[in-house]
C-alpha positions in Angstrom: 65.2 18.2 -24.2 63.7 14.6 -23.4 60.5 14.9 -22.4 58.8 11.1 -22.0 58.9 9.8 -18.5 61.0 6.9 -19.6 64.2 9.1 -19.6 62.5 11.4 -16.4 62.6 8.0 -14.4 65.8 6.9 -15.4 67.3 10.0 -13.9 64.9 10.0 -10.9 66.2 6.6 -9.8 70.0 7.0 -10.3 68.9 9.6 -7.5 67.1 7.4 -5.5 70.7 5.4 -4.3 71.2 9.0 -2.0 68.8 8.3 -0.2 69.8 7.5 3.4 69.5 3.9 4.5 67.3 3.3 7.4 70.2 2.2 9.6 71.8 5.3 8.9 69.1 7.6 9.9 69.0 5.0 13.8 72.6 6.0 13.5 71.9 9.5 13.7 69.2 9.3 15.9 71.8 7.4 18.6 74.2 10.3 18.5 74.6 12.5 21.9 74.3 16.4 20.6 73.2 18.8 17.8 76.8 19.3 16.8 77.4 15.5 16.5 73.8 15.2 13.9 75.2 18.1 11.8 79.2 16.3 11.5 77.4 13.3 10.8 75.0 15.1 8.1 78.1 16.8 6.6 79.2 12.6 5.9 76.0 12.2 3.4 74.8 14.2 0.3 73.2 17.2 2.4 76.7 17.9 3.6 77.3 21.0 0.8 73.9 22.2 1.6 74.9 22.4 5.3 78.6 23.6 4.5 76.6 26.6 2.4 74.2 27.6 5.3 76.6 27.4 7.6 78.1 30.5 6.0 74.8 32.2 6.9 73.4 30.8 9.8 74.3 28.8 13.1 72.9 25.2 14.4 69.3 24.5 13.9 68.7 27.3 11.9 71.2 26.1 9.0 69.7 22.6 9.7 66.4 23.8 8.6 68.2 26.0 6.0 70.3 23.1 4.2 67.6 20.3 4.2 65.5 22.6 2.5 67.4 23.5 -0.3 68.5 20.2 -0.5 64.7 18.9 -1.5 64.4 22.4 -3.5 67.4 21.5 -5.6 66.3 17.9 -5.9 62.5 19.2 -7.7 64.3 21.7 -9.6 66.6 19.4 -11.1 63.6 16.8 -12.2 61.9 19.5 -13.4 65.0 20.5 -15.5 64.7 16.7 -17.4 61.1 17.3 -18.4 59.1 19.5 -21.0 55.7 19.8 -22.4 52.8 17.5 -20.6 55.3 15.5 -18.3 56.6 18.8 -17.2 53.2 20.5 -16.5 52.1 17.2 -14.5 54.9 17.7 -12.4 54.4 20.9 -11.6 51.2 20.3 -10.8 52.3 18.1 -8.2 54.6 20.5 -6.7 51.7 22.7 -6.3 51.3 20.6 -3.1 54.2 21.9 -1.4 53.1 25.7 -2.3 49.2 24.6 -0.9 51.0 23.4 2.5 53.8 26.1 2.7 51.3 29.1 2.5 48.7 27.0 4.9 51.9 26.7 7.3 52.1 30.7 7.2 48.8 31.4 7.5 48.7 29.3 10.3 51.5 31.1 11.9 50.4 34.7 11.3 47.0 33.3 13.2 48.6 32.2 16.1 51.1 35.2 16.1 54.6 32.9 15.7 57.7 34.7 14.6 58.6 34.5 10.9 61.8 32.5 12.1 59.4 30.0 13.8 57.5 29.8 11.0 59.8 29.8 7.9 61.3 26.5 9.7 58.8 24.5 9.0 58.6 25.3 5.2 60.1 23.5 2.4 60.2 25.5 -1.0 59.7 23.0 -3.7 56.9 24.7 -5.5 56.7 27.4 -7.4 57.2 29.8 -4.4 61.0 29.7 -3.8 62.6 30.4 -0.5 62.9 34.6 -0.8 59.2 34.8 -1.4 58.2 31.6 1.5 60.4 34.2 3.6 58.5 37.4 2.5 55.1 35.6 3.3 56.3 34.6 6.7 57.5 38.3 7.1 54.0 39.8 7.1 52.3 41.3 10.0 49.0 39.3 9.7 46.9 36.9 7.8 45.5 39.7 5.3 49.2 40.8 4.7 49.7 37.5 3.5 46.9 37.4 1.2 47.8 40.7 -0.2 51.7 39.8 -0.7 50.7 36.7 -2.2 48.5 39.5 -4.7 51.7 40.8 -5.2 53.1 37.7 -6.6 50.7 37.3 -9.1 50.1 33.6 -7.5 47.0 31.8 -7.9 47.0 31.4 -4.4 46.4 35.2 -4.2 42.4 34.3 -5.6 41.1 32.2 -2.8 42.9 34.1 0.1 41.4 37.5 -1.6 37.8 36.0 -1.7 37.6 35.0 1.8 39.8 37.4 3.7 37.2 39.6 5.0 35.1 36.7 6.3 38.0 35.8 8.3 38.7 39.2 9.5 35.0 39.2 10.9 35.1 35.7 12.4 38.5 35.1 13.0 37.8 31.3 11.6 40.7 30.7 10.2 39.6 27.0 9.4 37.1 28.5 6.4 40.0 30.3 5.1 42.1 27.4 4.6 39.3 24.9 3.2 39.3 28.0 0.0 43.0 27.3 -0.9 42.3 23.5 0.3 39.2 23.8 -2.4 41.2 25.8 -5.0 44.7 23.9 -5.0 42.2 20.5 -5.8 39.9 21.8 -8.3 42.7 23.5 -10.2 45.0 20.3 -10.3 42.0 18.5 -11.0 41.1 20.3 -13.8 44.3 20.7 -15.4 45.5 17.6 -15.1 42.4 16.4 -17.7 44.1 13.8 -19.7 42.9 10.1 -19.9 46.3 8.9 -19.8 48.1 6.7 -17.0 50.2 10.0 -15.6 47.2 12.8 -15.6 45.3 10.0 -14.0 47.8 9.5 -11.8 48.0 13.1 -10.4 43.8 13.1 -10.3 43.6 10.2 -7.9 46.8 11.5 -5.8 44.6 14.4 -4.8 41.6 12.7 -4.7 43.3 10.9 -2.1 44.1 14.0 0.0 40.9 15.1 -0.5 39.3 12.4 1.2 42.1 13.3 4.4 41.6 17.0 4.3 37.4 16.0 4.3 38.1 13.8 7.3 40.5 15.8 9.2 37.8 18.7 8.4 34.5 16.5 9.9 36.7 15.4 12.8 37.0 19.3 13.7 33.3 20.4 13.4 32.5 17.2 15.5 33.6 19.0 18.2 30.9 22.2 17.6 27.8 20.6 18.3 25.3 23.3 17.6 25.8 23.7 14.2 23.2 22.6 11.5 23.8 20.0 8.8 23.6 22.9 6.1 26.3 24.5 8.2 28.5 22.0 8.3 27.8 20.9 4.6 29.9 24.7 3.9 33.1 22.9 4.7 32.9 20.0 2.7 35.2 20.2 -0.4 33.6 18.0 -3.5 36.1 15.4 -5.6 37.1 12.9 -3.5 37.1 9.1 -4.1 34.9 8.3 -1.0 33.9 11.1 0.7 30.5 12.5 -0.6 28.7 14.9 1.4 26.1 13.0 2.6 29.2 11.2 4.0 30.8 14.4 5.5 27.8 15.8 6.7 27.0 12.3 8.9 30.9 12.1 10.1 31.0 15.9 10.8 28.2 15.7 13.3 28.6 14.1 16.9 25.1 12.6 16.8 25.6 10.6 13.1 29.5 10.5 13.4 28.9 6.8 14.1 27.2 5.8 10.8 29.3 8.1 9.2 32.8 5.9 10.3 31.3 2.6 9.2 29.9 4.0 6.0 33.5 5.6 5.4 35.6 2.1 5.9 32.9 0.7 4.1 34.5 2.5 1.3 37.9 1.4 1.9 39.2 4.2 4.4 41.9 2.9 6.5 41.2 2.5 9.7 41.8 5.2 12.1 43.9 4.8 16.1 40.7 4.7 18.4 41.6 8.0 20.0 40.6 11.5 20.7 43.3 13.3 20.4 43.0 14.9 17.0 46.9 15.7 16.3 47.5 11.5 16.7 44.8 10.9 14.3 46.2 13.8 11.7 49.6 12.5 12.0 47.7 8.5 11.0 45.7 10.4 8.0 48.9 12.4 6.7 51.1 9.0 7.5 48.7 7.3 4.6 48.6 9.6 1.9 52.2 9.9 2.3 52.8 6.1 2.6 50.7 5.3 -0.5 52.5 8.4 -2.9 55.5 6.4 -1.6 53.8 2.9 -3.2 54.1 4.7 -6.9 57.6 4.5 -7.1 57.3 0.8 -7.9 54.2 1.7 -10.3 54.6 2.1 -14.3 58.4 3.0 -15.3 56.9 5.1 -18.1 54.4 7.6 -16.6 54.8 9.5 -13.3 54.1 6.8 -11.0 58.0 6.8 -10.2 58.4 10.9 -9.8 55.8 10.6 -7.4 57.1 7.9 -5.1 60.5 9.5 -4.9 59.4 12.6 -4.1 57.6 11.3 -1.2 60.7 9.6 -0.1 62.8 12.2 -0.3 60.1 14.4 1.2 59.7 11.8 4.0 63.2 11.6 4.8 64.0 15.5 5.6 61.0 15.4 7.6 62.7 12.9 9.8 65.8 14.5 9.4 64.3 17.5 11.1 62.5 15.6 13.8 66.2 14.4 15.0 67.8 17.9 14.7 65.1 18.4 16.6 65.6 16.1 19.3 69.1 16.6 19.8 68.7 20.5 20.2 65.5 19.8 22.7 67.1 17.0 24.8 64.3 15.1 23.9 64.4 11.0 24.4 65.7 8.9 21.6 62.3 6.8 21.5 60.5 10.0 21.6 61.9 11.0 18.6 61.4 7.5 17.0 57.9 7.6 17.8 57.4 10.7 15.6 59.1 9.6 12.8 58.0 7.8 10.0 58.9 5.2 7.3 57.6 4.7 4.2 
């Protein structure tokens, strides 16, 4: 089997011409009712995907069901062109999906949503596939995700174990998501070692979401003012590319936060909307990491610059694709919709 990244990204973009056109997606996004988005998805290549989950499942649910397994197929089949290190680096950056997928559930559980409500959100293109995303979203609680996850033998399983009990005395669900947030960087990190282009490639990538995940965490603890500098220091996670903890520290409390923003733009952060309503300024922080992955596909032809890029594409487009279906179930206004979506 070819394993060099020359051949990978020859495949990868012959599959970059399915992608939908952005005039195709304002098409969609014109059209009256649910039942109109899904004949008009049928028209494009998620249209077996949605023919299969129809069999199954009814409207928005077979929607949800058929995107999904439309991005799943698409990783599996890259994965299928690649072997020994090219095929471990991609991996690795699958892991990313897995880190968000079990974050997304844990999430739920806390906040006591359905496992329908849940598993629609989810998209399984790691190495958890759909029947065990849908067996973690089935559990009773937060610990009986941890201990299913145990029961997959995942990695994920070691973080979740360690801090479970702290959570079941606080209830903090933040702390238990900065341990997978610390474990998913610090093993990529570390495995992808290599002082060539792609492993360095995959380092700065989560580097990059690091330095979000840092933010978005400072931004929260901003908003508890009595705790102590060596209190917030707990939630920084080490590894970034500008965030040090010095930094965090400053940003995460309300009385330094100040320095702390001119200090981090100093460094080359983009600039955030001058707003305080966190969600709009997650939704700016996610929008960049996602918009510079995007950037790669035009980077080297020969390393994984061009996985990466399409990937985020792809990833970018059923996200909006959801958003409509979305809109069109909800009644919600066209520009509405528009608003939330974005382009890379």
């Amino acid at each position: 089997m070819p394993a060099d990244f020359g051949y990978i990204n020859a495949r990868v973009k012959g599959m970059r011409s399915r992608l939908l056109p952005p005039g195709r997606l304002e098409e969609m996004l014109a059209l009256p009712t649910l039942d109109d988005f899904m004949q008009a998805l049928t028209t494009t290549p998620y249209g077996p995907d949605l023919q299969e989950a129809l069999s199954r499942r009814a409207g928005i649910q077979a929607v949800d069901e058929a995107l999904a397994r439309n991005f799943q197929q698409i990783t599996r089949k890259i994965l299928n062109f690649a072997d020994g290190q090219p095929r471990t680096l991609i991996e690795l950056v699958l892991l990313r999906w897995d880190t968000a997928n079990v974050l997304a559930i844990l999430r739920g559980k806390h906040t006591a949503r359905g496992a329908e409500e849940i598993t629609a959100n989810l998209i399984p293109a790691g190495g958890l596939r759909d029947v065990a995303l849908r067996d973690l979203a089935g559990q009773a609680d937060v610990a009986g995700v941890a201990g299913a996850l145990t029961a997959l033998a995942h990695p994920f399983s070691t973080p979740l174990a360690e801090g479970i009990r702290a959570y079941q005395e606080t209830n903090d669900l933040l702390e238990l998501e900065l341990r997978l947030e610390r474990y998913y960087a610090e093993h990529v990190l570390s495995a992808a070692g290599g002082s060539d282009h792609s492993a360095q490639v995959v380092r700065l990538v989560v580097q990059a979401e690091l330095d979000v995940t840092n933010v978005k965490t400072a931004l929260k603890l901003q908003r508890q003012e009595r705790l102590s500098g060596e209190d917030r220091a707990r939630f920084f996670i080490p590894g970034g590319m500008v965030t040090s903890e010095d930094l965090f520290v400053a940003l995460a409390d309300p009385q330094t936060a100040e320095r702390g923003w001119r200090a981090l733009y100093a460094r080359g952060f983009p600039r955030l909307p001058a707003t305080d309503d966190l969600l709009e300024i997650e939704k700016t922080l996610d929008l960049y990491v996602l918009r510079e992955s995007a950037k790669l596909y035009l980077g080297d032809p020969l390393a994984i610059d061009v996985v990466i890029g399409y990937l985020s594409m792809k990833y970018n487009e059923v996200v909006n694709l959801r958003l409509i279906a979305r809109g069109k179930l909800l009644g919600i206004p066209r520009e509405m919709v528009r608003r939330e979506m974005a382009l890379v």
